[in-house]
C-alpha positions in Angstrom: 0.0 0.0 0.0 1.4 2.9 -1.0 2.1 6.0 1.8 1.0 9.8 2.5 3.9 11.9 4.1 3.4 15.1 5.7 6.2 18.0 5.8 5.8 20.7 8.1 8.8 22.9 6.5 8.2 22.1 3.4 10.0 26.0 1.8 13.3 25.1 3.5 15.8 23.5 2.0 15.4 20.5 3.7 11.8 20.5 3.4 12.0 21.1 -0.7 14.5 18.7 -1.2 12.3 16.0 0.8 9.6 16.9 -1.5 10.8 16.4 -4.5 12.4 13.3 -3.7 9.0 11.8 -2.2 7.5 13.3 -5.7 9.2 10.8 -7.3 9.3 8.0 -4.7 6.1 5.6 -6.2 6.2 4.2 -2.8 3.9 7.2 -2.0 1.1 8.6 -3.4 0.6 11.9 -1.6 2.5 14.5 0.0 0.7 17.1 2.5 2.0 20.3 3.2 0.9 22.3 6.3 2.9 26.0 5.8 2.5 29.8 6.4 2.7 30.1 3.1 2.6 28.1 -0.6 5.6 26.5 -1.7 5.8 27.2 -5.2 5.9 23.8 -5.7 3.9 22.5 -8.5 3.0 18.3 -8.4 0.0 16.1 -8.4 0.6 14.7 -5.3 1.1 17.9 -3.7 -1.9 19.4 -1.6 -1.0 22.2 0.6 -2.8 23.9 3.0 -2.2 27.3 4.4 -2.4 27.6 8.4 -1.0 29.3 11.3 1.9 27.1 12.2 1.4 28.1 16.2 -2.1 26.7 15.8 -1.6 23.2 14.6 -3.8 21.6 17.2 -7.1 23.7 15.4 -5.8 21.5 12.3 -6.3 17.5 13.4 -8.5 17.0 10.8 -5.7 17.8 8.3 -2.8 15.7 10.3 -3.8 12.7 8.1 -0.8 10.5 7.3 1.4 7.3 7.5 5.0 9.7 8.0 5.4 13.2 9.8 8.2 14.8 8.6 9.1 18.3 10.8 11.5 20.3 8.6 10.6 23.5 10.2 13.7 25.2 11.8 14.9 29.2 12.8 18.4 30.5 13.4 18.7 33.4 16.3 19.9 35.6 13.4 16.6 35.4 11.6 14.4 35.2 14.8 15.8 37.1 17.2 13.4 37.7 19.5 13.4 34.4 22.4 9.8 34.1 22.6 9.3 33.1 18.8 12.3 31.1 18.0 11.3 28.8 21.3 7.7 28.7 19.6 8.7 27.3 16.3 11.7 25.1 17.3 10.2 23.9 20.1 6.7 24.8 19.7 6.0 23.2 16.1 7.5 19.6 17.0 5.9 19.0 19.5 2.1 20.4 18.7 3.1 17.6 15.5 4.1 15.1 18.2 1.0 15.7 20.1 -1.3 15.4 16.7 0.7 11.7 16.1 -0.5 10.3 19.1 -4.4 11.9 18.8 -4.3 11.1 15.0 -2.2 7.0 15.4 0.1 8.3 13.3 2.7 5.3 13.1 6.2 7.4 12.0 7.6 10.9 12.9 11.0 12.5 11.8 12.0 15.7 13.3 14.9 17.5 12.0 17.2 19.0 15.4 20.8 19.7 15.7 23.6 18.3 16.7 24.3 19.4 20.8 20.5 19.3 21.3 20.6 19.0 25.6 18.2 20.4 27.9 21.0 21.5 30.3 23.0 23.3 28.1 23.8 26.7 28.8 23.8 27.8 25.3 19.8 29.1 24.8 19.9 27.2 20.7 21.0 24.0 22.0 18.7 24.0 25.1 15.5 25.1 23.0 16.7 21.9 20.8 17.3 19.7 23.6 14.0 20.6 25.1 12.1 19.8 22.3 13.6 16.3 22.1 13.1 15.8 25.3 9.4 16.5 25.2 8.5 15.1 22.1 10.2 11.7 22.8 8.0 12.2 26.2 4.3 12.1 24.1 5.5 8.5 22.9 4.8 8.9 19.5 5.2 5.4 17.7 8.5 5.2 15.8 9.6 9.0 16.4 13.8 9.5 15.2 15.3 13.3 16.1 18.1 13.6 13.9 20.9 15.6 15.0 23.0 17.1 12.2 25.9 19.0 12.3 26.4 22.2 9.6 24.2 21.4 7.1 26.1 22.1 4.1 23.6 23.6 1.6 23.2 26.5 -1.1 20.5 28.8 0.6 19.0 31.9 -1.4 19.1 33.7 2.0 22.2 35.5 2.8 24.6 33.7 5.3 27.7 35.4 5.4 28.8 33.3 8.6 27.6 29.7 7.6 29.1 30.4 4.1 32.8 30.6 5.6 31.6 27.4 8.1 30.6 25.4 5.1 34.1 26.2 3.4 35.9 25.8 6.7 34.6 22.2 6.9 35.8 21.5 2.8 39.1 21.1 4.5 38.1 19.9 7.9 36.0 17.3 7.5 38.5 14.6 6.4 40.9 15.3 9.6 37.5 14.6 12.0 37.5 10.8 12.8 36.6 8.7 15.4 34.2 10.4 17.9 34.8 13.3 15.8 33.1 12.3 12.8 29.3 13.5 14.4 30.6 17.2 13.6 31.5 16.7 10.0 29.8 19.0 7.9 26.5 17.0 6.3 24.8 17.4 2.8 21.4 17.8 2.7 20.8 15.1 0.3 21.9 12.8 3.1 19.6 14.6 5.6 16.7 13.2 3.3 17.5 10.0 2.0 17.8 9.0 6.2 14.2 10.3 6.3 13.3 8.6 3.3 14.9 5.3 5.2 13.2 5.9 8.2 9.6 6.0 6.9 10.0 2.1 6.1 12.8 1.2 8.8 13.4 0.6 11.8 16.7 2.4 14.1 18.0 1.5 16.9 18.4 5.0 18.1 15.6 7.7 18.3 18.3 10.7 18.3 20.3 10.6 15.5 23.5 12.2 15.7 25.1 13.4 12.3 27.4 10.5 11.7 25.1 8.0 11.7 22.8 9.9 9.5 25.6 9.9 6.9 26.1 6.1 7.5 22.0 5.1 7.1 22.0 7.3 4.2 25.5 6.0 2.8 23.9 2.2 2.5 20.1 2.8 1.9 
């Protein structure tokens, strides 16, 4: 029987990528999009709906599918203000965690970041670790966290700073091995084809840290 994914994030680069790869996946036969805003994305299996992503518990009639995948993601430089960034990176995942459970959704996939702890001083990887921490806490059926490190990707937005972090990593990477090898830099091609694994398979880890996303995606 063939599957319907929903992205939450589905303008990011992640969240595009993913959707163009599940366009052309026959394994499913529709792809939901709960957003802000339209994609631009044109496909037949494509139905969006426009909502207020704070509000996604008015929407459990929508939240309809056999995969959740939460794409949806800020940067302190783009949201600076506390209140907001804590309500979409911490907010959003787990309002989609909640709907799994309500809705017996059997698989979620939520995109974190590597250094996600709820102790953690710094306020990004607290917020992250948080959300973890309380979505993994609603018990939703097959639920991974993956933790990537920089996500090396061409963005239309301009990041001066992650720009020189994706070129300092070029020459890094190879010299990080070991324990080291979580904070390599990670494509985001390999970011989806892990997704696209974990909506039929099993891991033995919910949090996924960004090694291990490079090795599922290396042999799926």
């Amino acid at each position: 029987m063939k599957k319907t994914a929903l992205i939450l994030g589905i303008t990011g680069v992640t969240g595009t990528l993913l959707a163009r790869h599940l366009f052309d996946d026959d394994r499913f036969e529709k792809v939901i999009s709960l957003h802000r805003r339209k994609s631009g994305l044109q496909h037949p299996k494509l139905e969006e709906h426009i909502v207020d992503m704070f509000e996604l518990d008015k929407h459990r009639n929508r939240f309809k599918a056999d995969v959740v995948f939460c794409c949806v993601g800020t940067t302190q430089s783009k949201t600076s203000d506390k209140e907001t960034y804590q309500k979409i990176d911490y907010g959003i995942p787990l309002a989609a965690a909640k709907l799994c459970v309500a809705n017996g959704i059997e698989r979620l996939v939520v995109i974190s970041a590597l250094g996600a702890d709820p102790e953690s001083r710094v306020f990004y990887n607290k917020t992250k670790g948080e959300m973890e921490r309380d979505v993994l806490a609603e018990k939703p059926n097959n639920t991974y966290l993956l933790e990537p490190a920089l996500l090396a990707a061409a963005r239309e937005e301009k990041r001066t700073a992650e720009k020189i972090g994706i070129m300092v990593f070029k020459v890094l990477n190879p010299f990080l091995i070991g324990p080291l090898k979580k904070f390599r830099s990670i494509k985001p091609e390999a970011l989806v084809k892990t997704m696209l694994y974990l909506s039929f398979n099993s891991y033995k880890n919910a949090r996924i840290t960004s090694d291990e996303i490079q090795k599922i995606a290396d042999n799926a």
